[in-house]
TORFI-687258 format. One record per residue (C-alpha): residue number from 1; x, z negated, y. Coordinates in steps of 0.2 Angstrom, whole numbers, plus 5000, padded with zeros to 4 digits. Layout:
BEGIN
    k     u     w     v
  NUM     X     Z     Y
...
% end
This chain:
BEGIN
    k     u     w     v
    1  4878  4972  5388
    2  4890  4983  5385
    3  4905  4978  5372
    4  4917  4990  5372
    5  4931  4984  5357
    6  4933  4994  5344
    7  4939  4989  5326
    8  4945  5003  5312
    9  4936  5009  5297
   10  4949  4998  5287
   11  4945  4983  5297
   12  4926  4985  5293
   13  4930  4988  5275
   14  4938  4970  5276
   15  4928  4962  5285
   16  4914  4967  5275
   17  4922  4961  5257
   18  4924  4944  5265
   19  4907  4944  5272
   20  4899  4950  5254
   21  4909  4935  5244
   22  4908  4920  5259
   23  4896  4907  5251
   24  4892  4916  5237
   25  4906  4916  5226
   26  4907  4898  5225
   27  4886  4893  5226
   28  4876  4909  5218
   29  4886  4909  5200
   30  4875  4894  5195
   31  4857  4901  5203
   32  4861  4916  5192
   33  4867  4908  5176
   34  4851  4896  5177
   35  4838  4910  5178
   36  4846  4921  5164
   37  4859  4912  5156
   38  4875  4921  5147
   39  4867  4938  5153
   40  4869  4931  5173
   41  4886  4943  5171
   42  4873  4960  5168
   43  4862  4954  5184
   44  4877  4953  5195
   45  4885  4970  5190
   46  4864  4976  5193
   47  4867  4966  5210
   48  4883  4976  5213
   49  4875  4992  5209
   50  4860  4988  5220
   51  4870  4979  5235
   52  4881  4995  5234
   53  4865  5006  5239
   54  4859  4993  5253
   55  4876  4997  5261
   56  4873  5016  5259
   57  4854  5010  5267
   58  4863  5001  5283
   59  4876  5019  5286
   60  4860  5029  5285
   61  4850  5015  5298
   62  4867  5016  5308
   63  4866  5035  5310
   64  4850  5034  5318
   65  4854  5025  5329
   66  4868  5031  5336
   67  4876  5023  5351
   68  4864  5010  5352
   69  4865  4993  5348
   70  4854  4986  5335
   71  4844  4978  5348
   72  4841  4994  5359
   73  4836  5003  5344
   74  4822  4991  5341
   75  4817  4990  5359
   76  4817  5011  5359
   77  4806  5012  5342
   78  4790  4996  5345
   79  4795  4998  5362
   80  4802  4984  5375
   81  4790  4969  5370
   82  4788  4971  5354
   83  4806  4976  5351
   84  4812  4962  5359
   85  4801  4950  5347
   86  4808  4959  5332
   87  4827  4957  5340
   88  4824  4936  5343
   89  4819  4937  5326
   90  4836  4945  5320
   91  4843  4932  5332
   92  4835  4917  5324
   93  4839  4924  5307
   94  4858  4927  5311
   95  4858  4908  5320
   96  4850  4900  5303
   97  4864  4909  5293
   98  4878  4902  5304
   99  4869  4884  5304
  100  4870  4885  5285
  101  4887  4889  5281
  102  4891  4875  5294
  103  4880  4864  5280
  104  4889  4874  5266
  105  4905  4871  5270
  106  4904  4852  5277
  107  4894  4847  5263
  108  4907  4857  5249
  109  4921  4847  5257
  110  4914  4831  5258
  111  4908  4828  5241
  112  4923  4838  5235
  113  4939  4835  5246
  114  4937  4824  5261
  115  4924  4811  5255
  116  4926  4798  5270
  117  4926  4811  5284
  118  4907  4813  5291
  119  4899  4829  5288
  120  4897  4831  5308
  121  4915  4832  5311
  122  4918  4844  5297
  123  4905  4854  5304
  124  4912  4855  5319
  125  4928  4857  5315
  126  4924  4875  5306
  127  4911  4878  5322
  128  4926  4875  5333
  129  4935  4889  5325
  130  4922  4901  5325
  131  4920  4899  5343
  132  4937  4902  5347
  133  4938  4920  5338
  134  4922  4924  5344
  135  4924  4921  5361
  136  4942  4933  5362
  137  4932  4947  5353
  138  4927  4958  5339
  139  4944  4965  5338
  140  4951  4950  5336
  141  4943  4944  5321
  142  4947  4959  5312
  143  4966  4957  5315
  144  4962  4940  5309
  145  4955  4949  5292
  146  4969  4961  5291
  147  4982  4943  5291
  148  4970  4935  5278
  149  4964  4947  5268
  150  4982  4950  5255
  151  4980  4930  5254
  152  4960  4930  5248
  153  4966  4944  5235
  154  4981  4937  5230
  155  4970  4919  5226
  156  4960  4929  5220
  157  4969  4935  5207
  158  4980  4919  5204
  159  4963  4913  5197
  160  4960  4928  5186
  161  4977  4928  5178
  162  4978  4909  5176
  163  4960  4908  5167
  164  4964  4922  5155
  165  4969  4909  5142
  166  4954  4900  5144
  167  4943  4912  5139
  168  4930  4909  5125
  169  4921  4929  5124
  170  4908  4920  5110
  171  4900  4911  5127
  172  4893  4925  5131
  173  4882  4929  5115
  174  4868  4930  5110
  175  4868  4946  5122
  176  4854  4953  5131
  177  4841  4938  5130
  178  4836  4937  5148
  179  4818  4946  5149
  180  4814  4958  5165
  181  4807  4944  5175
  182  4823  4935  5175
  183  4835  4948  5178
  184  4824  4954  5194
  185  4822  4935  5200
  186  4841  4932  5198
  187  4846  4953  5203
  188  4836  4947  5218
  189  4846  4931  5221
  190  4861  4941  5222
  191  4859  4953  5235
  192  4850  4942  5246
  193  4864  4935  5249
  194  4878  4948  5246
  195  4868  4962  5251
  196  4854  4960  5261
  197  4864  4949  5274
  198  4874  4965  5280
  199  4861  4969  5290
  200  4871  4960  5303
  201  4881  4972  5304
  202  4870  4984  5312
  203  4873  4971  5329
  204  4891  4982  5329
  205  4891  4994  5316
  206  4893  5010  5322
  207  4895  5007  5340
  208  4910  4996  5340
  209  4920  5009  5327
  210  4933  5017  5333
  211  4931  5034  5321
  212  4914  5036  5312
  213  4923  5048  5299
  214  4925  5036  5284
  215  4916  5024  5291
  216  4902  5027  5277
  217  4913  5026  5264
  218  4923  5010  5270
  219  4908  5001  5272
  220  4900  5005  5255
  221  4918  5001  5246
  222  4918  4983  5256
  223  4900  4979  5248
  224  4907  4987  5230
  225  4920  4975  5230
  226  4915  4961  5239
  227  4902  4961  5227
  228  4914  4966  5212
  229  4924  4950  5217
  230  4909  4939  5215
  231  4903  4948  5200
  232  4921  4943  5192
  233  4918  4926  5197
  234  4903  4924  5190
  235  4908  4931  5171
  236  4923  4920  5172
  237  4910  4904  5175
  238  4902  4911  5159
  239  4916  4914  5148
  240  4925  4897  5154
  241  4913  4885  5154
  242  4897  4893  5148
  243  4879  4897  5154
  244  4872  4880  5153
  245  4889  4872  5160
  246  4884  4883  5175
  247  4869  4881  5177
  248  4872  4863  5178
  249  4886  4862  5189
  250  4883  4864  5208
  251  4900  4872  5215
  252  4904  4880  5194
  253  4916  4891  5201
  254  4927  4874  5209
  255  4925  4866  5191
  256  4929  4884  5183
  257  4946  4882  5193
  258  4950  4864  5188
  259  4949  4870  5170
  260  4967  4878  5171
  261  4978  4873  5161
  262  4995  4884  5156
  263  5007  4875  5145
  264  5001  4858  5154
  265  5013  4863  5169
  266  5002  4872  5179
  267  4984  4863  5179
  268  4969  4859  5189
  269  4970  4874  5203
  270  4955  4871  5212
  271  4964  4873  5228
  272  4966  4890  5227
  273  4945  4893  5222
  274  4944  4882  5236
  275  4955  4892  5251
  276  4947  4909  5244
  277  4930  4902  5248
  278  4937  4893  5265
  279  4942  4911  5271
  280  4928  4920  5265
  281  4914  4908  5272
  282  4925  4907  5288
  283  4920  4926  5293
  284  4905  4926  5284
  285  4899  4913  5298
  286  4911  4919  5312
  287  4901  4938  5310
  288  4883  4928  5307
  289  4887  4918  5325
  290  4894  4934  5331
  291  4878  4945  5328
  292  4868  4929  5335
  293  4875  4928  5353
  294  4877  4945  5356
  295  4861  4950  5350
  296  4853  4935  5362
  297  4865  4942  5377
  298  4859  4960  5374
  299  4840  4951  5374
  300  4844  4945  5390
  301  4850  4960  5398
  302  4867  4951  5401
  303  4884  4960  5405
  304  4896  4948  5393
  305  4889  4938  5378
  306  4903  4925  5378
  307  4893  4913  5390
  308  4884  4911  5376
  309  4896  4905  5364
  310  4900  4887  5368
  311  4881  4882  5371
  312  4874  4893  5354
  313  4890  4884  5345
  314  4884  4869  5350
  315  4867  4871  5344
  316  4872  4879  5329
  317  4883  4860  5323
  318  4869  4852  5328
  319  4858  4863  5319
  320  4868  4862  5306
  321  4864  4845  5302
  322  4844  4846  5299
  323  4843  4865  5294
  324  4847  4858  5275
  325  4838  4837  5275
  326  4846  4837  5258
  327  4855  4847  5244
  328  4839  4846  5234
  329  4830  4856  5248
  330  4845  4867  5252
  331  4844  4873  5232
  332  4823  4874  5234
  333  4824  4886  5251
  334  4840  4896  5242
  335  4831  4900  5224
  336  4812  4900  5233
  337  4811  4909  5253
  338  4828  4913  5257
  339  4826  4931  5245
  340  4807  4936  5251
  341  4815  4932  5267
  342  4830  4943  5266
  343  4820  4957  5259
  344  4809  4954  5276
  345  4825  4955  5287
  346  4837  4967  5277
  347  4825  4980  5270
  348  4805  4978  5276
  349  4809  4979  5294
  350  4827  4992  5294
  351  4814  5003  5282
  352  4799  5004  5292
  353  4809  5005  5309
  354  4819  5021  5303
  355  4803  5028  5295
  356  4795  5025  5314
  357  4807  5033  5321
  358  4809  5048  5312
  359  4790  5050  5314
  360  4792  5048  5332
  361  4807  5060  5333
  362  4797  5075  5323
  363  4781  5071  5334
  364  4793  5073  5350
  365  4800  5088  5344
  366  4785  5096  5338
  367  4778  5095  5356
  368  4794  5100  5364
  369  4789  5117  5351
  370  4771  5119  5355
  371  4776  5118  5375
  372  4789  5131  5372
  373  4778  5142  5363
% end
């Protein structure tokens, strides 16, 4: 399958900020603050610092493989079997992710907005709109993040500025309690799901951009801020409502939002916490459901992947409704295997591949010596 859009270095660069803050800006501020309490700020600027590397990891994996897609670069390293087993896995992985956003965000607005509107219609209805963007193309849904992106930012910082006067900077003492165990466990936390997730990107990234001169540079400063944005987040909960308040709370940065208050006029602006993370988590799933069917159409040796689309969007609502059986599990599989299982697919496997390869690649090129000689 050959899938010839292109999107800009810019586009990328959005795309990837609202990839790196779907979900996470509104879930991972209380996994954090639970683990190391008013220090969870100092593991998500850590996080930052180490999502910012991954990213720098993914241009180096990219480069490597060249014009490939992720796909073919597996099937040309372990070679066609093996390489394809590897590829379903990415598959699968990408298809659980879409699945659970599908749970995230049906479940966030049941409990939260509509409370009498099953979960299976919610589900559906953000499926729906994944399906449609996916299906008219990559280049689509990066003009789609070019018209939404000033809106996230400008939400974005509508909260900042309105939570200024509600801050309480004696929230955050006694500094630096957390031990080292924590950090890492909650550091961890963080980039499993703001950083190690990119690996996604390698489905497109960097065949499907048009100029490969900043490339490196607009997908690093996507993660920095993406990651920067959620990072922010994250301190506010603590200086607002406190570690434990965070801890406690299941959507902290939603309550953080209904805390506003600005001469009793302007109050309770939970909305806007809750259309930054609408946008956010749209993308994040529509480039999860993206990587899916077009990594299972370049499986099958298929010409177009969008045949896939409505079936894999079916599954995926269906999914959707026993990937999580409760919220109980959802929090277990997020804190317990979804980090070792991240580091599996966004830094075990990517790492091992590229060192196969440039083993192969010096082996091949040795030989091509001797023979000369």
């Amino acid at each position: 399958m050959d899938e010839k859009v292109r999107i800009s270095p810019l586009q990328l660069c959005i795309l990837t900020i609202l990839y790196t803050s779907g979900t996470t800006i509104l879930v991972i501020p209380s996994t954090i603050a639970a683990k190391t309490n008013q220090d969870a700020w100092l593991s998500a600027l850590i996080g930052t610092l180490a999502c910012t590397i991954i990213a720098f990891f993914f241009v180096v994996c990219g480069r490597a493989m060249g014009r490939e897609t992720y796909i073919q670069y597996l099937q040309r390293v372990y070679g066609n079997l093996i390489g394809k087993i590897i590829g379903f896995s990415y598959v699968l992985f990408s298809f659980i992710g879409v699945s659970g956003l599908l749970f995230y965000f049906g479940n966030f607005t049941k409990t939260q907005i509509l409370i009498t509107t099953p979960i299976e219609i919610l589900n559906l209805m953000l499926a729906v709109l994944v399906m449609v963007v996916i299906r008219t193309g990559l280049e689509v849904l990066a003009r789609t993040g070019e018209l939404l992106f000033p809106w996230f930012m400008i939400l974005f910082l509508a909260l900042v500025i309105l939570l200024l006067p509600e801050l309480e900077v004696e929230r955050m003492s006694p500094l630096f309690e957390a031990g080292f165990k924590d950090h890492l466990s909650a550091t961890l936390d963080f980039i499993a799901f703001t950083g190690l997730s990119l690996i996604v990107f390698l489905m497109f990234l960097p065949r499907n951009i048009n100029t490969q001169e900043n490339l490196k540079w607009n997908f690093i400063t996507g993660t920095l801020i993406g990651s920067l944005v959620v990072s922010i987040i994250i301190l506010l909960c603590i200086l607002v409502l406190g570690a434990s308040a965070t801890a406690r709370q299941m959507f902290p940065s939603y309550v953080l939002a209904k805390t506003v208050s600005v001469f009793e006029i302007v109050e309770r602006i939970e909305a806007i916490m809750a259309g930054m993370w609408i946008i956010s988590i749209f993308f994040k799933a529509a480039i999860y459901f993206y990587a899916c069917v077009v990594g299972l159409a370049q499986l099958l040796e298929a010409r177009n992947y969008r045949f896939l689309v409505i079936p894999m969007g079916i599954l995926a609502v269906i999914f959707s409704t026993v990937v999580y059986p409760n919220v109980a599990y959802m929090t277990h599989w997020d804190s317990t295997y979804f980090p070792p299982y991240a580091i599996i697919m966004g830094l075990f496997i990517p790492l091992l591949t590229l060192i196969i390869d440039k083993i192969k690649k010096r082996s091949k090129l040795s030989h091509l010596n001797n023979e000369v000689l």
